[in-house]
C-alpha positions in Angstrom: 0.0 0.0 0.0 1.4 3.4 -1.1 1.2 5.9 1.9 -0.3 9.7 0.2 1.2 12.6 1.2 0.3 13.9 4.5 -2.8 16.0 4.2 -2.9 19.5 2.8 -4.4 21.0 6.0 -1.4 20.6 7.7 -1.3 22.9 11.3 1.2 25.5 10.6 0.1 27.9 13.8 -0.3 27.7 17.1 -3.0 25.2 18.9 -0.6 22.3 16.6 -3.5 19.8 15.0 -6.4 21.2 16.5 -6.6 23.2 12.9 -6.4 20.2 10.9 -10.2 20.0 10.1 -10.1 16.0 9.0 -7.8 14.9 12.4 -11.2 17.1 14.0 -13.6 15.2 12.5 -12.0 12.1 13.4 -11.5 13.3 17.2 -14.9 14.6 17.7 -16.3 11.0 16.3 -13.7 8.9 18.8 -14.3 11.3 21.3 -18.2 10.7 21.7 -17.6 6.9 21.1 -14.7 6.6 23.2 -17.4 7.8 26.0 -20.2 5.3 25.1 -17.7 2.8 24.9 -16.8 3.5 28.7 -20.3 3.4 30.0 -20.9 -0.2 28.3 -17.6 -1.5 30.0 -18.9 -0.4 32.9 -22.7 -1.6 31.8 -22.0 -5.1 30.5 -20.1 -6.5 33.1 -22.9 -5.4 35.4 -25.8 -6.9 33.3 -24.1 -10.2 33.8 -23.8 -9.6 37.6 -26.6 -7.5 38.4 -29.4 -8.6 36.1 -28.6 -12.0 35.3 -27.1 -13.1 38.4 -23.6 -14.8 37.0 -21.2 -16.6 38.5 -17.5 -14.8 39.1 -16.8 -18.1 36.5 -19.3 -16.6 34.0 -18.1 -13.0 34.5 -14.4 -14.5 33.8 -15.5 -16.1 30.6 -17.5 -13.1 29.6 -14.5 -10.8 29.9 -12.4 -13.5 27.9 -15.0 -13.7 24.8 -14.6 -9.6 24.5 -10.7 -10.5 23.7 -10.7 -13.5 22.7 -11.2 -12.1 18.9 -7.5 -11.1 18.9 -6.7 -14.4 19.0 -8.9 -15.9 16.7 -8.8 -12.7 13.5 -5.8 -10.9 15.4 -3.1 -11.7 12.9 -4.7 -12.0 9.4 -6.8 -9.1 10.1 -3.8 -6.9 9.1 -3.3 -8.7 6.3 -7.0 -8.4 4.9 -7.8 -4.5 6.3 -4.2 -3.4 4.3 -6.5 -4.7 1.1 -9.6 -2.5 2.0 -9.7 1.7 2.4 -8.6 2.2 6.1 -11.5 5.0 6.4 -14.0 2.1 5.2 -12.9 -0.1 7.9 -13.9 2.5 10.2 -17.0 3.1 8.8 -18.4 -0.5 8.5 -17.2 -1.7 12.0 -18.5 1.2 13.7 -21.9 0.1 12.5 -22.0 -3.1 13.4 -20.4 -2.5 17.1 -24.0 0.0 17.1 -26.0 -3.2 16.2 -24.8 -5.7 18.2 -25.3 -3.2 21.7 -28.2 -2.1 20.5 -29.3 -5.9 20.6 -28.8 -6.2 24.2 -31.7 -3.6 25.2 -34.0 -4.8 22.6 -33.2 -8.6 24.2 -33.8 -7.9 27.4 -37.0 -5.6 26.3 -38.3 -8.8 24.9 -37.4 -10.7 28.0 -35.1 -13.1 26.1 -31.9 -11.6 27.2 -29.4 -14.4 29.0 -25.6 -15.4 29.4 -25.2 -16.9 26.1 -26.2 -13.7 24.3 -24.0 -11.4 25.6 -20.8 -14.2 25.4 -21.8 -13.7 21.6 -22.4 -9.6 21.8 -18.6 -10.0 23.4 -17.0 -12.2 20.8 -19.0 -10.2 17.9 -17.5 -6.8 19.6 -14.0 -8.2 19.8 -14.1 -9.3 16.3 -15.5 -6.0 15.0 -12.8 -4.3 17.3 -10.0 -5.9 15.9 -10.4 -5.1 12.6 -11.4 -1.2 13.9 -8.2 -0.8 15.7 -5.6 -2.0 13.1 -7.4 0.2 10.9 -7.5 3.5 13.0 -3.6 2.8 14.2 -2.7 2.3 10.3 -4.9 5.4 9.0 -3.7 8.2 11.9 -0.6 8.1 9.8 -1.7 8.8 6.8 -4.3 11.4 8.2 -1.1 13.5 9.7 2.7 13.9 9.3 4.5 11.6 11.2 6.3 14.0 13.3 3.2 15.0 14.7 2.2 11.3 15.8 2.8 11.9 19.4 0.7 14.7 19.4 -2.0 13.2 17.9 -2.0 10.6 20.0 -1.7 12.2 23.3 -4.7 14.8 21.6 -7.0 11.0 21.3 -5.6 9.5 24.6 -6.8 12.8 26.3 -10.1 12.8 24.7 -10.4 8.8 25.9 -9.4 9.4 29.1 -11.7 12.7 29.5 -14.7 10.3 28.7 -13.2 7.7 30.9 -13.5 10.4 34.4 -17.1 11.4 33.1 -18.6 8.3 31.8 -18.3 4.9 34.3 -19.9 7.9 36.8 -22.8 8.4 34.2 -22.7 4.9 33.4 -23.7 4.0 37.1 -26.3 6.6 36.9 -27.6 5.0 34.1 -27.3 1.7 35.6 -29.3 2.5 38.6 -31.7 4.7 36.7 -32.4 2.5 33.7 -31.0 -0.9 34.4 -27.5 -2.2 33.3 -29.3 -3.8 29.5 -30.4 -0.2 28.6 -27.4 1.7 29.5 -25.6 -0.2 27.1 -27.8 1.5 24.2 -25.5 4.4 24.9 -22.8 2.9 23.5 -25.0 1.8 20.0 -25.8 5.6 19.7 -22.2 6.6 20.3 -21.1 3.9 17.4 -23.3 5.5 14.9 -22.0 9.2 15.9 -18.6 8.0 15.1 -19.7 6.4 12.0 -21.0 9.7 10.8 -17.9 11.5 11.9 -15.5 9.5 10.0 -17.7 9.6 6.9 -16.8 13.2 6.9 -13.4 12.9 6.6 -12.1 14.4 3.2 -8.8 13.1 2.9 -8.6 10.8 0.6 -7.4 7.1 2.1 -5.4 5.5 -0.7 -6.6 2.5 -2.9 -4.9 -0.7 -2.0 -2.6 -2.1 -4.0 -4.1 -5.6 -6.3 -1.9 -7.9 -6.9 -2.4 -11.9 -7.9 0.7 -12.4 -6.4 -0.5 -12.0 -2.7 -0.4 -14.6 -0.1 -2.5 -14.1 3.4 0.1 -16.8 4.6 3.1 -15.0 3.6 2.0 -11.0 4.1 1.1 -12.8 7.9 4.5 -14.0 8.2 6.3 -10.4 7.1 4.5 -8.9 9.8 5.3 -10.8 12.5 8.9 -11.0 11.5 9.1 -7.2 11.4 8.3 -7.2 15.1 9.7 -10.1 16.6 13.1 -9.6 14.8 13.4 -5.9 16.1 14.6 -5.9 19.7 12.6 -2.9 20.6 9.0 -4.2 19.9 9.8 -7.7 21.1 9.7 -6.0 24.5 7.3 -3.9 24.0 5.2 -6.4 22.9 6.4 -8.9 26.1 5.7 -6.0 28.4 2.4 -5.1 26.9 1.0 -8.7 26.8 2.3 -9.4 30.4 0.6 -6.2 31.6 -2.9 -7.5 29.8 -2.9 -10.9 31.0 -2.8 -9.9 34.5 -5.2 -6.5 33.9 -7.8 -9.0 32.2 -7.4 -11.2 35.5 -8.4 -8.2 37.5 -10.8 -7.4 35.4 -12.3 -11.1 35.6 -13.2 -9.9 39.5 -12.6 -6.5 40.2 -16.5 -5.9 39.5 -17.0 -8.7 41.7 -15.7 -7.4 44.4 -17.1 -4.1 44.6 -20.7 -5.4 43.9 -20.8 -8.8 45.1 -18.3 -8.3 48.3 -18.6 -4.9 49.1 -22.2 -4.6 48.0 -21.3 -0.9 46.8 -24.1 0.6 44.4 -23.5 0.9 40.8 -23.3 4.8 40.9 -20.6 4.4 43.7 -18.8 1.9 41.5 -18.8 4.3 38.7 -17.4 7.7 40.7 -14.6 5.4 42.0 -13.8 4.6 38.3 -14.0 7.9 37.3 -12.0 9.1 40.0 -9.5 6.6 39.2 -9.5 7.6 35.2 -8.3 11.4 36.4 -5.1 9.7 36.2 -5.3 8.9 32.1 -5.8 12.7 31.3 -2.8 13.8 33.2 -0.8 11.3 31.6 -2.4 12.3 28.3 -2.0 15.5 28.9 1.8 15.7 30.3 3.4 12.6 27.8 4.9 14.9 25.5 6.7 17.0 28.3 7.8 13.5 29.9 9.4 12.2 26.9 11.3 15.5 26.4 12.4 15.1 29.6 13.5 11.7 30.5 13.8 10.7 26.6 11.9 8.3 24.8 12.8 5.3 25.7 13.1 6.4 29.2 9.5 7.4 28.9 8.3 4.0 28.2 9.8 2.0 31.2 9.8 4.2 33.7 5.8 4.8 34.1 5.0 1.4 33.3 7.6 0.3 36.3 5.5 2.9 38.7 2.5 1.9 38.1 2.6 -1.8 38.2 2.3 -1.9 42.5 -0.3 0.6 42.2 -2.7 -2.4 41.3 -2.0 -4.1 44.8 -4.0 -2.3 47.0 -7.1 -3.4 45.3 -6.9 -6.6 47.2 -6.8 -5.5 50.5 -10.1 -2.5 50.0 -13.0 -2.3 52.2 -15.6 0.1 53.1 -14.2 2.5 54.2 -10.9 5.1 54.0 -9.4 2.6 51.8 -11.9 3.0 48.9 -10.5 6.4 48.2 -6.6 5.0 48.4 -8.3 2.5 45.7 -9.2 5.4 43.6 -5.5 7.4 44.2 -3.4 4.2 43.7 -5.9 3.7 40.2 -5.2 7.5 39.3 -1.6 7.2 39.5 -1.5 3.6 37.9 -3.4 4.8 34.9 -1.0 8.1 34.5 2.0 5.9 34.0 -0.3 3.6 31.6 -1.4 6.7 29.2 2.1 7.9 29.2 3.6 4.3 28.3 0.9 3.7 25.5 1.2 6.9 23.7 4.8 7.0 23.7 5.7 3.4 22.8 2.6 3.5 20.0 3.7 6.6 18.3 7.2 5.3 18.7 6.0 2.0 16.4 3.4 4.0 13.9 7.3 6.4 13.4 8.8 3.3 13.2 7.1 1.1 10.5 6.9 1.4 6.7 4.0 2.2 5.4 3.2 -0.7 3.8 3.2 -3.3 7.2 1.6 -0.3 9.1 -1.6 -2.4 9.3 0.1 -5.8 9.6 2.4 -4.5 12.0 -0.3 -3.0 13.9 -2.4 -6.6 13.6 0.8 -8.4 15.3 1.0 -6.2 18.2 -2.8 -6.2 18.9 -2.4 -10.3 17.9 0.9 -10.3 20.7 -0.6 -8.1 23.6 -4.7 -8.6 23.5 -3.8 -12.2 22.9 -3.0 -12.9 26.8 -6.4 -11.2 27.7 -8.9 -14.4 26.8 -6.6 -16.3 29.0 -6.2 -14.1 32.1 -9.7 -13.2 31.9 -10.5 -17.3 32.4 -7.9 -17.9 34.8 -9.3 -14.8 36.9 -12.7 -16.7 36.7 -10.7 -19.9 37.8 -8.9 -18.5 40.7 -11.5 -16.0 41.8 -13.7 -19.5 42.3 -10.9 -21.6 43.5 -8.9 -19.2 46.0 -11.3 -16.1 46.4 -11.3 -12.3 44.9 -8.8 -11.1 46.7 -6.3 -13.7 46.7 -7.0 -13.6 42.7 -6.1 -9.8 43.2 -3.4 -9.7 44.8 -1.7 -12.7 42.6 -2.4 -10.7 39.4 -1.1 -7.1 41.8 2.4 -9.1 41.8 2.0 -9.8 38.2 1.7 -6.5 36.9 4.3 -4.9 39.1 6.9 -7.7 37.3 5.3 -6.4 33.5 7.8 -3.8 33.2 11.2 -6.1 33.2 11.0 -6.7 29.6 11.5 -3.0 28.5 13.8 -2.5 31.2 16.1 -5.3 30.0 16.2 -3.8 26.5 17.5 -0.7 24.4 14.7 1.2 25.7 16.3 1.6 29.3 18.9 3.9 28.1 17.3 5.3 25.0 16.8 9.5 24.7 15.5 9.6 20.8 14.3 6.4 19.6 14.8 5.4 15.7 12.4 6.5 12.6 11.4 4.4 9.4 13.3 7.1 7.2 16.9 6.3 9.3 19.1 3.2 8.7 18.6 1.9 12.5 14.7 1.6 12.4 15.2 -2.1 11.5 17.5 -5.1 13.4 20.6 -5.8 11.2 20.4 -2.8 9.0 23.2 -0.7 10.5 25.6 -0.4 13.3 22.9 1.8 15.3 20.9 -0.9 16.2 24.1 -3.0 17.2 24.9 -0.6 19.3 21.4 -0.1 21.1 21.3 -4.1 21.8 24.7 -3.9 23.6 23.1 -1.2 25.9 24.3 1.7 24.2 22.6 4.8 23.5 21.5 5.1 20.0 22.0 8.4 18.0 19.1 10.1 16.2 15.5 10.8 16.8 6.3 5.1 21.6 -2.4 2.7 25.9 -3.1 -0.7 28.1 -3.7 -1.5 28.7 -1.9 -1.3 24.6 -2.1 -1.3 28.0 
C-alpha cells in the first residue's frame, strides 16, 4: 500500500492539530464513542452480575470472549484491512459495534436476554474491534505527518481518558436509573455518531494495492517478522502482553468485588472509576513533556515500572478510608499507563513502513490482546478456586513484574528512539541498532492497557 502525502491542512500555527479539520472530525467521532464505549464497560459487566445473576466463573469467561477475537482474527486481520480503504474499515465496524449493543436492550425488552447472548455480543465486539483498531492505528498516519504522531495521539488519549473520568460515573447513573441492559444502548448511539464523523473525513485514504501475487500466509509471516526480529518491539510487545494478561485477571473480578463483596451501588462503582480515570488525562496531557524530559525510551519503562504496585491495594479494599486509596493508587496507575501507551505506539506508527503499518499494527494487537482471553478465564478460575482477593493480589504481583522486559532492553537507556526514514529503524540494518542491543545509546531521533 502506497502511503499519500500527509494532508494539505497541515497545522502551521499555534494550537498544533487542532486546525487540521479532518484529524477534527476524526477526534470529535472517537471522542463521543470513546465515552459510550466506557459506560458499556462499565454496563456489561454489570448486566451479567446485576441482572442476570452470573457466576465470578461466567463474568471470567465473559471478559475472555470480548478478547478473545485477537486471538482468533488478530493476525490475518492486518493482512486483509491493508487490502480495504482504512476510512471504510472504520466506517463499516463502527456500525455493526452499534447493532450488536443495540441488541442487548432490545433482548432484554423482549425478556429473552441471557448469558449466552451477551458471550456472543462479546465475541462479535471483539471481532468487529480488531479489525477497527488495526485500521484506525494504520490510518492516523496517513491522516497526519509523522512528526506530529505523538501529538496526535496524546490529543486521542486525552479525549479517551476525559470520557473515561465522566462516563463509568454516568454509566452508574444509568445503571441504577435504567437498568444495566439499557445503558448499554448508549454505547449503540455513540457507534453511529462515530460512524457519521468518520464519513466526513475528506482526505482521501489510498486504494490498496491488487496484486495476484499476494499470499495471506506470507504477508502474515512479514509482519510478524518485522516485530519479533526488532529488539525494541519484542519487548514492548512482552511488556504489553504481560501487563494484559494480569489486567484481564483483575478485570475477571474486580467488579465482583465491589458489587458482590462490598455490596457498593452501581453509581458508587462508577465515581470510584471515574476518579481513578483522572489519572489517564494527566498522563495524556503531560506525555509529550515527559518524553522531552526523560527521553523516549526512558518514557516507556519508567511509568510502566510505577504503576505496576499501584494495582495491589485493590486486594486488600474495604468500606471505608481505603476506597478512596483504591481510587488514588488507580489515578496514578493509569498516569503511568497513558504515558507508556502513547509514547511506545507513536514510537511503532514512526517506526514502520507504510506498507506493514496495518500488519504491523495486527501483530502487536495479535501479541498483547492475545493474553487477555486467558487471564480473563484464569481470573474466573482463581476468583472460584482461592477467592477475589487472593486472585487480586496474585495478578497485583503480576503487573508490578510487566515492566522487566522493556527494562532489560534498548529502551532503558534510549533519549530519541529510531524513525522508518533512518538506517537503524530495523534489526541488522546498521551499526545503530548493534549498538542499542549492547546497551548503548543510540543516535538520532512510543495505551493498556496497549495497556
Amino acid at each position: 500500500m502506497t502511503a499519500p502525502a500527509p494532508s494539505a491542512d497541515l497545522p502551521a500555527r499555534r494550537g498544533g492539530l487542532w486546525h487540521h479539520r479532518d484529524f477534527r472530525r476524526l477526534w470529535l467521532g472517537e471522542s463521543v464513542s470513546q465515552f459510550g464505549s466506557t459506560v458499556s464497560q462499565l454496563a456489561l459487566p454489570l448486566v451479567a452480575v446485576l441482572a442476570l445473576r452470573a457466576s465470578t466463573f461466567q463474568v471470567g469467561l465473559l471478559t475472555a470472549c470480548q478478547s478473545a477475537a485477537f486471538v482468533l482474527v488478530g493476525l490475518p486481520a492486518g493482512a486483509w484491512v491493508e487490502r480495504m480503504r482504512f476510512r471504510s474499515v472504520l466506517i463499516v465496524n463502527n456500525l455493526v459495534r452499534a447493532l450488536l449493543f443495540a441488541w442487548v436492550p432490545l433482548a432484554a425488552a423482549l425478556g429473552v436476554l441471557d448469558m449466552g447472548q451477551l458471550y456472543v455480543v462479546g465475541l462479535a465486539t471483539g471481532v468487529s474491534t480488531v479489525f477497527f483498531d488495526v485500521a484506525y492505528q494504520s490510518y492516523l498516519p496517513q491522516l497526519i505527518a509523522r512528526e506530529q504522531l505523538v501529538e496526535g495521539n496524546a490529543k486521542l488519549q486525552a479525549s479517551e481518558s476525559v470520557s473515561q473520568i465522566a462516563g463509568p460515573g454516568l454509566g452508574g447513573l444509568l445503571v441504577q436509573v435504567l437498568g444495566a441492559p439499557y445503558a448499554v444502548l448508549v454505547d449503540a448511539v455513540s457507534f453511529l455518531w462515530s460512524a457519521g464523523w468518520v464519513a466526513a473525513v475528506r482526505t482521501p485514504s489510498p486504494r490498496p494495492e491488487r496484486s495476484e501475487e499476494r499470499h495471506l500466509v506470507r504477508e502474515i509471516g512479514e509482519g510478524l517478522r518485522f516485530v519479533l526480529r526488532h529488539r525494541m518491539l519484542r519487548a514492548i510487545a512482552a511488556c504489553t502482553a504481560t501487563a494484559n494478561l494480569f489486567a484481564a485477571m483483575i478485570g475477571a473480578v474486580f467488579y465482583v468485588l465491589l458489587a458482590r463483596e462490598l455490596h457498593l451501588s452501581a453509581g458508587v462503582i462508577g465515581l470510584v472509576t471515574s476518579a481513578a480515570s483522572v489519572g489517564g488525562l494527566v498522563g495524556a496531557l503531560c506525555a509529550g513533556r515527559v518524553a522531552a524530559r526523560i527521553g523516549q525510551g526512558r518514557a516507556i519503562w519508567v511509568p510502566i515500572a510505577l504503576a505496576g504496585p499501584c494495582a495491589l491495594v485493590a486486594p486488600f479494599v474495604h468500606r471505608d478510608w481505603t476506597l478512596g486509596l483504591l481510587a488514588v493508587s488507580e489515578a496514578v496507575m493509569w498516569i503511568g499507563i497513558i504515558i507508556y501507551n502513547i509514547t511506545q505506539v507513536s514510537f511503532r506508527q514512526a517506526l514502520c513502513p507504510p506498507r506493514l503499518l496495518g500488519r504491523m499494527n495486527a501483530t502487536m494487537r495479535f501479541l498483547v490482546w492475545g493474553t487477555m482471553p486467558l487471564g480473563g478465564l484464569l481470573g474466573g478460575v482463581l476468583g472460584t478456586s482461592i477467592g477475589v482477593r487472593g486472585t487480586l493480589l496474585v495478578a497485583g504481583v503480576g503487573e508490578t513484574l510487566a515492566f522487566l522486559p522493556v527494562f532489560f532492553s534498548p529502551l532503558r537507556s534510549l533519549r530519541e528512539l529510531p524513525r522508518h526514514e533512518e538506517p537503524e529503524a530495523t534489526e541488522g540494518s546498521g551499526d545503530a541498532e548493534g549498538s542499542a542491543e549492547a546497551g548503548e545509546p543510540v543516535a538520532g531521533p512510543v495505551l493498556a492497557g496497549e495497556a
